[in-house]
N, C-alpha and C positions, 0 to 999 in steps of 0.2 A: 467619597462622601464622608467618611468615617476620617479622615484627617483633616477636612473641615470643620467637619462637627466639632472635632478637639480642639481645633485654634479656637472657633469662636466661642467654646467653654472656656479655655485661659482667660479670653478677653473678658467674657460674663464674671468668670469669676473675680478680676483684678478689680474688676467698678465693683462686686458684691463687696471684698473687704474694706472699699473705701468707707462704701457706704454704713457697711455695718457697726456696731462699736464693740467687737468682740474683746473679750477676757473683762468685761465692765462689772462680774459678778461671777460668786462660784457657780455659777448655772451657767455659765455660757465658757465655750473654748476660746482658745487665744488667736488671735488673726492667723498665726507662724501653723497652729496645727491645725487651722481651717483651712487655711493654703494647702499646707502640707498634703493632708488626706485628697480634697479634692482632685491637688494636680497631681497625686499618683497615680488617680482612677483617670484621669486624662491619656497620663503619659501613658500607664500600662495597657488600657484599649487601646491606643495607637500601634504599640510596639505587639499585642496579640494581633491586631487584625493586620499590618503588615509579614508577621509569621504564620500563618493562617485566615486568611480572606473569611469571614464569615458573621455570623449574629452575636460572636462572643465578645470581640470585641467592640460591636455597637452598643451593648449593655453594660459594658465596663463606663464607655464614656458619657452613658446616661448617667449614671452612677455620680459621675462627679460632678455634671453639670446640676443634678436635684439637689449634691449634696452644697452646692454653692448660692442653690435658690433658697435652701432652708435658711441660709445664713442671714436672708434679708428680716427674717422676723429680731434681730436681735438689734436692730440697727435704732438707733435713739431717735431718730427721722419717723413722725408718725405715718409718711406716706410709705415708703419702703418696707416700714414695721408691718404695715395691715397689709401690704400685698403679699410681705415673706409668710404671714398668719395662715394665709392660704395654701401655700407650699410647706409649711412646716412638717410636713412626717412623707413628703413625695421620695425621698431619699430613699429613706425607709422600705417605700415599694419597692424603688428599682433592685437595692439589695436583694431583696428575696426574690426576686424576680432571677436575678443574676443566679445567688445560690442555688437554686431549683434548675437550670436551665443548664449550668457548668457541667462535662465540658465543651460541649459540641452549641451551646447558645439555645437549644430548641428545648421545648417542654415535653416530657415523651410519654407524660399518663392524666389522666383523666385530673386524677388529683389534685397533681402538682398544678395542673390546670385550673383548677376551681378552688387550690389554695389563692395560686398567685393572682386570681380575680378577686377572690373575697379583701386582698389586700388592700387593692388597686380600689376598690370601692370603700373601704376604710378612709385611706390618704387623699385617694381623689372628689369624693361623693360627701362623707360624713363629716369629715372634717373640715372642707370649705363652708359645711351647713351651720357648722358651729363657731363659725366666726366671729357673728354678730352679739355672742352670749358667753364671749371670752375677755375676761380685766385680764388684763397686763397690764406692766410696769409703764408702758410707751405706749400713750393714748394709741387706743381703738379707733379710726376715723367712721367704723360701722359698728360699734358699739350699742346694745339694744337693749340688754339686760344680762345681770352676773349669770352665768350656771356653770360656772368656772369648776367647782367643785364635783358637781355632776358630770362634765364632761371627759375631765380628768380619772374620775372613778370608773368609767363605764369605757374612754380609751387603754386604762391602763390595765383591763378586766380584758379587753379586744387585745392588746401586746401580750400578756399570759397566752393566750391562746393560740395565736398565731406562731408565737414561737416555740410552745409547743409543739405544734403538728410539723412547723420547720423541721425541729431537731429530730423528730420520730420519720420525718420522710428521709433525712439524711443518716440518719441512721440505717434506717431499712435498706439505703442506696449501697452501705459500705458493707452489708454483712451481705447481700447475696452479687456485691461485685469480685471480678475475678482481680489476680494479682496486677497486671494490665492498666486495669483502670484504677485500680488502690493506690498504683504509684501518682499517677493524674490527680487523684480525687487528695491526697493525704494532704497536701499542703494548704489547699483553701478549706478542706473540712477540718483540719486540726483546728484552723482559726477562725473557722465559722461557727462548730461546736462553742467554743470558747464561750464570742459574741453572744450565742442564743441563750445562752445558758445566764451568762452574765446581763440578758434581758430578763430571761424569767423569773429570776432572783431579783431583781432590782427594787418591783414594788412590794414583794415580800418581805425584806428587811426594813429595820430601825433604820434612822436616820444617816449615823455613821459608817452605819455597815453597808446604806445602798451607795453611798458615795465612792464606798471603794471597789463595790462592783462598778458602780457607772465609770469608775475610770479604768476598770480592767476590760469592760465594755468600749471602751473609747480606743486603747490599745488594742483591742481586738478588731475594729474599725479599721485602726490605720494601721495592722498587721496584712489585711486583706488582699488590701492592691499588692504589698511588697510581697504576695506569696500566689500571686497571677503574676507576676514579672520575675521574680526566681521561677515558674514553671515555664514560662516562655525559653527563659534562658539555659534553662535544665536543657533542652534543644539543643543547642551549642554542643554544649557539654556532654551532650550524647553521643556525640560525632566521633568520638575517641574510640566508641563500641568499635566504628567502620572500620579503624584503624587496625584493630585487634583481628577483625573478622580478615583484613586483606593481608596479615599475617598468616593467620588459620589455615585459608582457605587451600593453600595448595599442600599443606599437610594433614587433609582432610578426607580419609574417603569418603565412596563418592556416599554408603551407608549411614552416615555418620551427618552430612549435610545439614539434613532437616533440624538433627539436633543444636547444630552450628547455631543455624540462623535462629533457633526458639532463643537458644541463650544469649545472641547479640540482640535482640528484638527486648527479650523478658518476657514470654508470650507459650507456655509449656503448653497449647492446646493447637499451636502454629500444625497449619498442616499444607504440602506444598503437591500442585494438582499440574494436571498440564492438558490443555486441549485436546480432544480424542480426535484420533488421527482420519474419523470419518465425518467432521464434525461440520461439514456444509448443510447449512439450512436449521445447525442444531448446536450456536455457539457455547451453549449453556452445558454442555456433556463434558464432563471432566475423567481422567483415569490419573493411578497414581503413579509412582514407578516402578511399579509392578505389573502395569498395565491392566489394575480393575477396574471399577468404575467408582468415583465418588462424587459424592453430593452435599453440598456447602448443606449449611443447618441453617436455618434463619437467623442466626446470634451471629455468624459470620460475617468479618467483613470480605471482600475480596481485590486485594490487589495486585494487578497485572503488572508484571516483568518483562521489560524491552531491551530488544537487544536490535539499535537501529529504531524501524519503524516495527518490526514482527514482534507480537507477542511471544516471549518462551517458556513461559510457567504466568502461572497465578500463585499467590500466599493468600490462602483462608485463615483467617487472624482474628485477634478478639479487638472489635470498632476502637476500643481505646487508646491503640496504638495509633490512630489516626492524629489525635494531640500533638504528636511526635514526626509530626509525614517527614520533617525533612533527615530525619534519621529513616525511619522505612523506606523511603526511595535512595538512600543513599546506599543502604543493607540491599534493598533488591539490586541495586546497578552493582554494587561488589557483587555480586553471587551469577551476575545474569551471564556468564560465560558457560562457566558451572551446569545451570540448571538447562542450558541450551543443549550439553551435552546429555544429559539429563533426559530430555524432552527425546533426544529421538532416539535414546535406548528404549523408553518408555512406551513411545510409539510402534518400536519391534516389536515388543512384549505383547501391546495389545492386538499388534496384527498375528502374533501367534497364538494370541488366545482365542480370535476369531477364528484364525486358522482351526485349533483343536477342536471349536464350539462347532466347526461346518462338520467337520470330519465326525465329530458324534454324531448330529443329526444325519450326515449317511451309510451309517454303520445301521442307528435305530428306522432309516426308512428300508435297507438292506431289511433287516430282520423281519423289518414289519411285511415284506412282501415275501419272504420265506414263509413268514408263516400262513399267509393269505395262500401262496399256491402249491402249500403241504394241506390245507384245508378243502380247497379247490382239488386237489386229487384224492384226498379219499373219501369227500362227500359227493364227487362230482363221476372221474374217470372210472374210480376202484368200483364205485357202486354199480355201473354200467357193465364197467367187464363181467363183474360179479354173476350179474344177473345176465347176459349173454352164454358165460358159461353153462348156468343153469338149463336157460333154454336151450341148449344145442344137447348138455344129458338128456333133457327130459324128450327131445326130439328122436335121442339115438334107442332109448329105451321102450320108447312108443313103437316100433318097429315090427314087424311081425317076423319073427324068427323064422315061420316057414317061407313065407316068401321073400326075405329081407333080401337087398340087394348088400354082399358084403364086401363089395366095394364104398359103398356110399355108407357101410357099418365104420368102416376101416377110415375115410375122410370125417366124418363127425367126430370118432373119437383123438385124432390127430387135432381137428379144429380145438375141442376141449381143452386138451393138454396145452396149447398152444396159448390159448387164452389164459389157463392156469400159470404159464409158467410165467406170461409176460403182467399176469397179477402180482405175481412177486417180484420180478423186478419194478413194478411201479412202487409196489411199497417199499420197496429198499430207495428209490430214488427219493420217496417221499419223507422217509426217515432220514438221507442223507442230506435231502434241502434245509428240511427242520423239523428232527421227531418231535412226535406230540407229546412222549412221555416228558421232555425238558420240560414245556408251558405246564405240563400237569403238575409233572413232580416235584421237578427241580433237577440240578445239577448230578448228584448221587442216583439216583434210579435209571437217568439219562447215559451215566459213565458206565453202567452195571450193563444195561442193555445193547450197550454197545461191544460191552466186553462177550458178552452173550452170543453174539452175533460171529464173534470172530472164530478164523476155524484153528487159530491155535490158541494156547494159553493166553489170556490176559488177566492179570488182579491189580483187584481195584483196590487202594488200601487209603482210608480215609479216616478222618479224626472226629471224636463223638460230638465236640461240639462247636461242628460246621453252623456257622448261623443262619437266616435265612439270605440270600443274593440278587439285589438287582437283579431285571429280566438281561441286561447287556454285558454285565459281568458272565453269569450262568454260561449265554450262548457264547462269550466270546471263549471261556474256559473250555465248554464243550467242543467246539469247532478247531481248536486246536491241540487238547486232544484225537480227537477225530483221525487229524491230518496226521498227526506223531503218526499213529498206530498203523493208519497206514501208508505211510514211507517203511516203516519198521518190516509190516507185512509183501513191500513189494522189491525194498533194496538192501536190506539188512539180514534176509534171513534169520529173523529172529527165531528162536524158541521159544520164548517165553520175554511176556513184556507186562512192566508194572506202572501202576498210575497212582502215584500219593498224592493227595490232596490236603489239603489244610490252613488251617487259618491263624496266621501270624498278626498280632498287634491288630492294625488295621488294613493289612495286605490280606488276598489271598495267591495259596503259594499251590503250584501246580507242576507237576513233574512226571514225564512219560520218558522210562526207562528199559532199552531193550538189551536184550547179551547176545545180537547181532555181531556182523565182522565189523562195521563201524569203521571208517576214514572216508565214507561217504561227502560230499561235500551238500548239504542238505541247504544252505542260506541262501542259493541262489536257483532260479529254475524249477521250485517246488511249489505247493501250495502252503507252505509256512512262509516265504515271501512275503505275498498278499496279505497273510493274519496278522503281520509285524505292523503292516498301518491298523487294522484293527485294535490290536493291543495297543498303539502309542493313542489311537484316538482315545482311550479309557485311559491315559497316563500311566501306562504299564508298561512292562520290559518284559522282552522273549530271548531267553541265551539257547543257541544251541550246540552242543557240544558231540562230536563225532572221532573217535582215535580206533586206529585200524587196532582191530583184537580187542577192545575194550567194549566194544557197543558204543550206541549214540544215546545220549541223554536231550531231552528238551523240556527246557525248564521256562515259567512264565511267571509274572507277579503281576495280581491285577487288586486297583484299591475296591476295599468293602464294600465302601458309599457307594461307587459306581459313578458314572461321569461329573 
């Protein structure tokens, strides 16, 4: 459509300069730069919308078609004259239409919207109304009455204004655009600024001095197309980036990437994502190559990287680089080997991050049901025996002495003892599942109680300004303590065993030390095993060290934050 339109604008225009009689006064231009201007805005919509298919360059080649219907008002032919009367400022629309709309062709606010209508209703509505009550030189064939003057004061009061709000919307556009679209935007707003400027000044000055804006205004006209066909061609020209990048690329680690491509692109906010590895049913879930999760912002554009038919990355990018597509898909296909490598380290990453995120959630469902049937036995079992104990004293002491049978003295008191003793192994069992004093206290009155408990030396030696810990750091620190102390107590022959605790940076550092015979081989077959997934689920490390005659040490680091 759009290279029709162009031809049969050439054609329009070659009958308008026949018709016309330009350069016949200093008011009017010369055929050469009515040609000129038009078939730029011809050529260069042809040559954007064969580089880019879209609305940008169907407004370029309106542009030249209005700007060759204006031309008919100057034509010495009274019929031509009074039809061109009617189009004389339609140009004018499209321009602003155009500048508002660059570069993607569309209008994207309210504004700009109800600027480029109130235009459209100036050139199109007002001014054909005022046809009839306009003297020109070249009879009027609808001539009614002069208000030549009037209409002239009151449209050139509507171009003040209009060009006004132009420059302030394009303004506004350049100061909160990123560098991306600044490069896109500089060359038609350098010389569109110009134009507007050299409109709003125009009916402000003297005679001489509007004249030399009107022609700096006129050059600013036909600077316009020539700086939409240098950006087209800036494209080209870009392609040299690709060249540099397919240099780069294999002396690039793979860290380093990202940066590559922002600076082949121009694009410092470039960020490069890759399909999550679980992402049936949820194409929209991105991670990075880190394997976390990220999420485009709404300012982002997003374009997908093919290697074949398979996506292997996405580049979330600022929209303005799209002007440019045939350099960004030139930059994604150099890099798309790259980033495919890319994608399935990325992919490992995130499957070990689910991996560590399951392993936490069964450590904290682990905990969570320690501590339900450490609760469950001393509100439940303990309270029962407790009170069975009871009753079988208060059974044996009811007795009558004189007739008491002391046999059945001698079995009540064995049943008691018996109840007693297996009370205390439930509370040992119950403190070993998960003492209460940890949920109460914390980590420090939990290591103290335990040290308490043991029947040789243990000290606790701790740092005053332990901070508060996660409930799954706490228990994982405790439970391996726990397990030290007793390996220490059942294959070390320890004398004496120490537990420093303390808090590093944002580690905490934890160390159960005995003067045992030590060459034990403790990493394998023990219950410190088991704790080493617990400790990797919290992102921690468990060293344990055993040399015959030295004792065994077991040392652990687990972070602050907690998972």
């Amino acid at each position: 459509m759009v290279p029709a339109l162009a031809l049969a604008g050439a054609g329009f225009g070659a009958v308008v300069l026949v018709l016309s009689d330009s350069g016949r006064d200093a008011d009017t231009t010369s055929a050469l730069f009515s040609g000129l201007v038009g078939g730029l805005y011809l050529l260069t919509g042809l040559v954007t919308h064969l580089r880019r298919p879209g609305r940008l360059g169907l407004r370029m080649v309106a542009v030249g078609i209005a700007w060759f219907a204006e031309d008919l008002q100057i034509s010495s032919d009274p019929g031509p004259h009074t039809a061109g009367m009617f189009l004389r400022s339609v140009a004018s629309g499209c321009l602003v239409h155009l500048l508002l709309a660059f570069p993607d062709g569309r209008l994207r606010t309210r504004v700009e919207r109800l600027l480029t209508g109130a235009v459209y209703v100036i050139v199109c509505v007002l001014v054909p109304l005022g046809v009839p009550f306009y003297l020109s030189a070249t009879p009027n064939l609808l001539f009614v009455a002069d208000l030549s003057r009037l209409e002239d004061t009151v449209f050139d009061t509507a171009q003040v204004v209009v060009a006004g709000a132009v420059l302030a919307v394009l303004l506004r556009r350049w100061i909160v655009a990123t560098p991306p679209a600044r490069r896109v935007l500089a060359p038609v707003y350098g010389v569109g600024l110009v134009g507007s400027v050299a409109s709003l000044l125009h009916s402000a000055l003297a005679e001489s001095g509007a004249s030399t804006v009107n022609a700096v205004a006129h050059l600013a006209t036909l600077g316009l197309p020539v700086a939409f066909l240098a950006g087209a061609l800036r494209v080209r020209l870009g392609r040299t980036t690709v060249g540099d990048l397919l240099l780069d690329l294999p002396r690039t680690p793979q860290a380093d990437l990202r940066d590559l491509l922002a600076r082949a692109l121009g694009d410092p906010t470039l960020r490069i994502a890759y399909h999550h590895p679980d992402d049936v049913g949820h194409p929209d879930r991105y991670v990075d190559g880190a394997g976390q999760p990220v999420t485009p912002s709404p300012d982002d554009a997003v374009t997908p990287v093919r290697r074949g038919s398979r996506v292997v990355a996405v580049l979330l990018h600022d929209p303005a680089l799209r002007a440019d597509r045939h350099v960004l898909h030139a930059v994604s296909a150099a890099a798309a080997l790259e980033l495919d490598n890319q994608r399935l380290a990325a992919t490992v990453r995130a499957q070990l991050a689910e991996v560590r995120a399951s392993r936490v959630r069964i450590v904290a469902a682990a905990d969570e049901q320690r501590r339900r049937i450490e609760r469950d036995l001393h509100d439940g079992a303990q309270q029962r025996l407790v009170t069975t104990a009871l009753v079988l004293r208060l059974a044996r002491d009811r007795l009558d002495p004189a007739g008491a049978d002391r046999e059945l003295d001698v079995l009540l008191g064995r049943a008691a003892d018996g109840l007693e003793a297996g009370l205390t192994e439930l509370r040992e069992l119950a403190r070993g599942i998960h003492p209460a004093v940890l949920t109460e206290a914390g980590l420090l009155p939990a290591l103290r109680s335990l040290a308490a408990r043991c029947a040789f030396l243990v000290r606790v030696v701790d740092s005053p300004a332990l901070p508060p810990l996660p409930a799954p750091v706490a228990a994982t620190a405790y439970f391996v303590a726990a397990e030290a102390v007793t390996n220490a107590a059942k294959h070390a022959r320890a004398g004496e065993i120490h537990v420093h605790v303390r808090a590093a940076g944002s580690r905490l550092l934890l160390t159960v030390a005995d003067d045992g015979v030590g060459g034990a081989d403790l990493n394998a077959g023990t219950g410190l095993l088991g704790l080493r997934d617990r400790v990797a689920a919290l992102d921690g490390s468990l060293v344990v060290r055993s040399t015959a005659g030295a004792g065994t040490s077991v040392h652990v680091e687990l972070p602050l934050e907690g998972p």
